[in-house]
ROBATI-641105 format. One record per atom (N, C-alpha, C): residue in three letters; y, z, x. Coordinates in steps of 0.2 Angstrom, whole numbers, plus 5000, padded with zeros to 4 digits. Layout:
# ROBATI-641105
ALAYZX ...
//
This chain:
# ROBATI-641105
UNK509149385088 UNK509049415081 UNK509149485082 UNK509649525078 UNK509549585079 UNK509549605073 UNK509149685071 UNK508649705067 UNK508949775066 UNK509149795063 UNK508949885060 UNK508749905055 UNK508249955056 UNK507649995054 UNK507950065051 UNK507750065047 UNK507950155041 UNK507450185040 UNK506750195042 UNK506450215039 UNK506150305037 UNK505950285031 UNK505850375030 UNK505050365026 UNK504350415029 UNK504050425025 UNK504050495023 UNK503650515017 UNK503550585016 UNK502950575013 UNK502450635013 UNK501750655008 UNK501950705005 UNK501750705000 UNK501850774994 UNK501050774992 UNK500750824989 UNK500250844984 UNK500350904980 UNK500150914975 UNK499950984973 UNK499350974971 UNK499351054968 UNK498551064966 UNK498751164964 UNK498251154959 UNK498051224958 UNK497551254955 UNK496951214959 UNK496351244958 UNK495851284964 UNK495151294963 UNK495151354968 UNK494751284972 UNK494551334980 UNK494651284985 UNK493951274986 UNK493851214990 UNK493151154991 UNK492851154985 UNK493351134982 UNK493051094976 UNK493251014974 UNK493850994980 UNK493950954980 UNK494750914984 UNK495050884982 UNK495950864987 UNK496150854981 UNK496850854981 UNK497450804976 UNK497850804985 UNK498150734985 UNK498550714990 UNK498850654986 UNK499550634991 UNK499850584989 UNK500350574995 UNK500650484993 UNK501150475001 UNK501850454997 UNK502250454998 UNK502850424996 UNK503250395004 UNK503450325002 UNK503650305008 UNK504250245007 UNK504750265008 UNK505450205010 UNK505550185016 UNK505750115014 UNK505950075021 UNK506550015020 UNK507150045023 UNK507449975024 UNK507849945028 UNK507849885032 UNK508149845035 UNK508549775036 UNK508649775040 UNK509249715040 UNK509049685046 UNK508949595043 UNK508849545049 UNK509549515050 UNK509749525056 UNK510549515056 UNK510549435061 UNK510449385059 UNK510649305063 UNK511249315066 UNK511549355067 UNK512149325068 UNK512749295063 UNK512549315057 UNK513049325052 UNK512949245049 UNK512249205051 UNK512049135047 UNK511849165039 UNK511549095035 UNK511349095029 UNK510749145030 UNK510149175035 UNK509749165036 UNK509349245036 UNK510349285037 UNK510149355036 UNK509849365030 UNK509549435031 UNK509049455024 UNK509049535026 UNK509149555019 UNK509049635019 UNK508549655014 UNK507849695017 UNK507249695013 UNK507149785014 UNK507249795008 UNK507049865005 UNK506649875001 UNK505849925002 UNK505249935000 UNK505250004998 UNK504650024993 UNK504550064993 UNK503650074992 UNK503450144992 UNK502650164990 UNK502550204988 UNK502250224983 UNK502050304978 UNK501350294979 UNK501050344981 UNK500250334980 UNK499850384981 UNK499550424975 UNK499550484974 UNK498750484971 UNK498250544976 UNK497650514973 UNK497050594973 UNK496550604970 UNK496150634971 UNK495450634972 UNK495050674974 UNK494450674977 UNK494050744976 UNK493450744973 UNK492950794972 UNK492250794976 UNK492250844979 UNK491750864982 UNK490850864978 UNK490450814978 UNK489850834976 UNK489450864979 UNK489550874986 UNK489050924991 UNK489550924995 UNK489550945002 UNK489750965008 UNK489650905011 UNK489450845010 UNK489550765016 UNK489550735010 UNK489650705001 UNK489650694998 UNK490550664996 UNK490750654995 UNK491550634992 UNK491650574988 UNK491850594981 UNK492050524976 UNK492750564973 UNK493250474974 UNK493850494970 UNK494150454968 UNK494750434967 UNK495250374965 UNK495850384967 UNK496250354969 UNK496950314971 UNK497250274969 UNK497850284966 UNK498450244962 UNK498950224968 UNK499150164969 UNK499750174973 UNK500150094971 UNK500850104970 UNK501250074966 UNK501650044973 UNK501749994974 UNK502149944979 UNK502849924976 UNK503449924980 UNK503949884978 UNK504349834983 UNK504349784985 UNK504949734989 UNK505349704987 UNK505849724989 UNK506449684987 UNK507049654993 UNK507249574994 UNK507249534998 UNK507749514995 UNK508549524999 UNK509249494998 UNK509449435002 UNK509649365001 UNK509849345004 UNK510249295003 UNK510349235007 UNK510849185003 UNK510649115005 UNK510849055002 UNK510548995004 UNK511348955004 UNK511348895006 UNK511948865004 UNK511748785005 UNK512048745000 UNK511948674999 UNK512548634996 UNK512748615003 UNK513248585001 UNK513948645004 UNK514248644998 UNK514848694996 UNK514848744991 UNK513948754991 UNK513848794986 UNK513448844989 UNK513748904989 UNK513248954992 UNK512948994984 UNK512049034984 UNK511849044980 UNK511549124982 UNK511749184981 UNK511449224981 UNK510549234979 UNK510149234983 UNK509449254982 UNK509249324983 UNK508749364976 UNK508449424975 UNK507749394976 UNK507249394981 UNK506549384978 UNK506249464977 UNK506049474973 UNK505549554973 UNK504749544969 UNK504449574973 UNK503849604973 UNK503649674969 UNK503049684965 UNK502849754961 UNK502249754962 UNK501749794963 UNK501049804966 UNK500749864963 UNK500349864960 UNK499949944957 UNK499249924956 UNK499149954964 UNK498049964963 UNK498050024963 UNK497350014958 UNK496850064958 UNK496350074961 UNK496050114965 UNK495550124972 UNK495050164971 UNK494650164967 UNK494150224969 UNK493850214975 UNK493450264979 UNK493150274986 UNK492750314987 UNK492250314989 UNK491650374993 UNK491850364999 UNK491750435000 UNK491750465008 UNK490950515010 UNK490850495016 UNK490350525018 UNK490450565025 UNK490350635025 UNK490750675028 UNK490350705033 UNK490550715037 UNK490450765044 UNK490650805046 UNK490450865047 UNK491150925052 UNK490650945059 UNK491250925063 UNK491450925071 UNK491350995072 UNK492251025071 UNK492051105069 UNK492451145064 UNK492451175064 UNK493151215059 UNK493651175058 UNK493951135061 UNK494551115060 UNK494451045059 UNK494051015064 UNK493850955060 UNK493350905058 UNK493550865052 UNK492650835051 UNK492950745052 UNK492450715050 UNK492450635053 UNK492150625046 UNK492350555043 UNK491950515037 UNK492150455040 UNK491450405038 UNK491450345034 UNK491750345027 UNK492250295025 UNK492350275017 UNK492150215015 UNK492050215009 UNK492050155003 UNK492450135000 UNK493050075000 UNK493650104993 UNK493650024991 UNK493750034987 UNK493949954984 UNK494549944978 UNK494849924981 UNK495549914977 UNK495749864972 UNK495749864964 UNK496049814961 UNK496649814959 UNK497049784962 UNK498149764959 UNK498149724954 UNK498749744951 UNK499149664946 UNK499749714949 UNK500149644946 UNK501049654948 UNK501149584948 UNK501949574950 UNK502249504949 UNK502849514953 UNK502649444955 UNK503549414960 UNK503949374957 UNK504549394958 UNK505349364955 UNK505449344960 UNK505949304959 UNK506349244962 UNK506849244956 UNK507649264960 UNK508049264956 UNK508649244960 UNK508849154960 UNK509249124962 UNK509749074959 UNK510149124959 UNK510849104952 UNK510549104946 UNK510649034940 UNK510049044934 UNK509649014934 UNK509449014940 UNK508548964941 UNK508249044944 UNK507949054940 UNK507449124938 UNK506649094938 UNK506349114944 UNK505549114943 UNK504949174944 UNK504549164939 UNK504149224941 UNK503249224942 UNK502949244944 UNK502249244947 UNK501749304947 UNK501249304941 UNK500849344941 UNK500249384945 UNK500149424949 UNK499749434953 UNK499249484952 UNK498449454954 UNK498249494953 UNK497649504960 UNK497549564962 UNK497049564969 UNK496549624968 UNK496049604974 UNK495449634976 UNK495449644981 UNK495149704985 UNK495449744990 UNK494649784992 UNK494249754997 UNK493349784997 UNK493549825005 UNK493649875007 UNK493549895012 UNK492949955015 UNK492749945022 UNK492549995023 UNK492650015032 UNK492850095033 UNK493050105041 UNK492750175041 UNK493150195048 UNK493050285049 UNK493850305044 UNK493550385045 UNK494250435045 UNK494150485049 UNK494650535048 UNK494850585052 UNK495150635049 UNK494750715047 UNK495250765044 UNK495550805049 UNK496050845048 UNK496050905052 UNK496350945047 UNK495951015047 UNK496351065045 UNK496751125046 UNK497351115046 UNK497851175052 UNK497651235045 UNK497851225043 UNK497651305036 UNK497251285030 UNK497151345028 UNK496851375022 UNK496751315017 UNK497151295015 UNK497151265008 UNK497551155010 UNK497751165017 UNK498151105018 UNK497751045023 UNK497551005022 UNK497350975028 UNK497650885028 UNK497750855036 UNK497850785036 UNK497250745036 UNK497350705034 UNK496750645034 UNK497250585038 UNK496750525041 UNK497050485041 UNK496150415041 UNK496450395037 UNK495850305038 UNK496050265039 UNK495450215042 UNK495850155044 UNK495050105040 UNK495350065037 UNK494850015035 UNK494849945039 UNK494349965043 UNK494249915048 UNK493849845045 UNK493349845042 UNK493149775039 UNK493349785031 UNK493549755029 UNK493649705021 UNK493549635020 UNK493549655012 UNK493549585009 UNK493949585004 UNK494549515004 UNK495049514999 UNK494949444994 UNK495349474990 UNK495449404985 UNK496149404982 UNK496449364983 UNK497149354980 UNK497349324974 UNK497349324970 UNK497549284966 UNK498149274961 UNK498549214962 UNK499449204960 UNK499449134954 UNK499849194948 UNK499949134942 UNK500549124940 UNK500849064941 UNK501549044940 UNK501248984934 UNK501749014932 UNK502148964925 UNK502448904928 UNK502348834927 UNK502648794929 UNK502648724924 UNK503348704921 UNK503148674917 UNK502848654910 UNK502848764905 UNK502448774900 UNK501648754904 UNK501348774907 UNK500748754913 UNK500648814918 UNK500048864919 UNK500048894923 UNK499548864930 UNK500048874935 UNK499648854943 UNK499448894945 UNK498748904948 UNK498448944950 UNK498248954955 UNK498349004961 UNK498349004967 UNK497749044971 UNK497149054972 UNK496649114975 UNK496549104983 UNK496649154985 UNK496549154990 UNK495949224992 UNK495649194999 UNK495249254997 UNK494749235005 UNK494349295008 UNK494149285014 UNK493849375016 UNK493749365021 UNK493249425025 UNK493949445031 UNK494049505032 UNK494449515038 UNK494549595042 UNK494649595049 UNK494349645051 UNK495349675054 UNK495449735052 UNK495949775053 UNK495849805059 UNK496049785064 UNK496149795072 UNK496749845074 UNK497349825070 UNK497849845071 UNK498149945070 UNK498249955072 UNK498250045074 UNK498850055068 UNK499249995064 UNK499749985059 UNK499450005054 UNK498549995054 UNK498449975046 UNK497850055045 UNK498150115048 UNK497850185046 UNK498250185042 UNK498050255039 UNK498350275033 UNK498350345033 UNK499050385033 UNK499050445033 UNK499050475027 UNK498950545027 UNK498950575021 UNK498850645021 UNK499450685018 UNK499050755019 UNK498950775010 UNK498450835012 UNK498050855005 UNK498150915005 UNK497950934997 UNK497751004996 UNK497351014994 UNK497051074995 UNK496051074993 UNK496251134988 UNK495751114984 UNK495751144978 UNK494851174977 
//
């Protein structure tokens, strides 16, 4: 199997108010690649995206509450064949949680502090399935309970990186398909610990 990767992230923020009174930050991120089999049914070409754009206000100097928006997109090319009938297949994903979060802060020294966070995330969105004119769709909606460390740094005045990693969570999934005039319903849901170095999250801010 051979594989090629495009990937691009960027972080934007603005802000224009006066400083340690709190962040605007945000991530923007594109990825696209191609599972190549060898030129079978089985290739697939899967291009995402991420908007997620959040702020935070300072109640004391170790204090932190705020909210996060972030908008998911997958989209999943590929093709099936039955018989002498080949079927182009679109399956795509859309995701938009809302995350409020407390952070309880530390400073190292000048440049850097450490936090503990709080964030809990609820999404809705929906999955298509769009294969010739058999069209199917799935409502989703999730729960997202984490708690881990972070890490800021501050190279200047007004600009600093953060990154977290939500080490223990608690999720709930749940998927509603129409089937039938009949909705199936699907929950899924469980405790899990984020081990993997994948699942930080960068971000740079603006302090306002």
């Amino acid at each position: 199997m051979r594989s090629l990767l495009l990937p691009l992230s960027i972080a934007i923020c603005t802000g224009t108010f006066a400083q340690d009174n709190g962040f605007v930050s945000g991530t923007l991120g594109f990825d696209s690649h191609t599972i190549d089999n060898d030129g079978n049914f089985n290739d697939r070409t899967v291009t995402s995206g991420t908007f997620g754009p959040a702020i935070g206000f300072n109640l004391s100097p170790v204090h932190v509450v705020g909210i996060a928006l972030t908008h998911s997109g997958t989209s999943t090319d590929y093709k099936i064949q039955a018989g002498n009938t080949t079927t182009e297949v679109t399956e795509k994903r859309s995701l938009t949680t809302i995350a409020p979060f407390y952070r309880y802060m530390k400073s190292v020294n000048e440049k850097f502090l450490l936090y503990g966070q709080f964030k809990a995330g609820f999404g809705f969105g929906k999955e298509t399935t769009e294969a010739g004119t058999a069209d199917t769709e799935t409502k989703l909606s999730t729960m997202d309970i984490r708690v881990g460390p972070g890490l800021v740094y501050v190279p200047a005045e007004r600009w600093a990186l953060s990154a977290d990693w939500g080490v223990l969570g608690y999720y709930n999934d749940k998927r509603t398909e129409e089937v039938a005039n009949d909705d199936v319903v699907t929950t899924t849901s469980g405790f899990q610990a984020s081990l993997n170095l994948g699942a930080i999250t960068l971000a740079l801010n603006w302090l306002f």
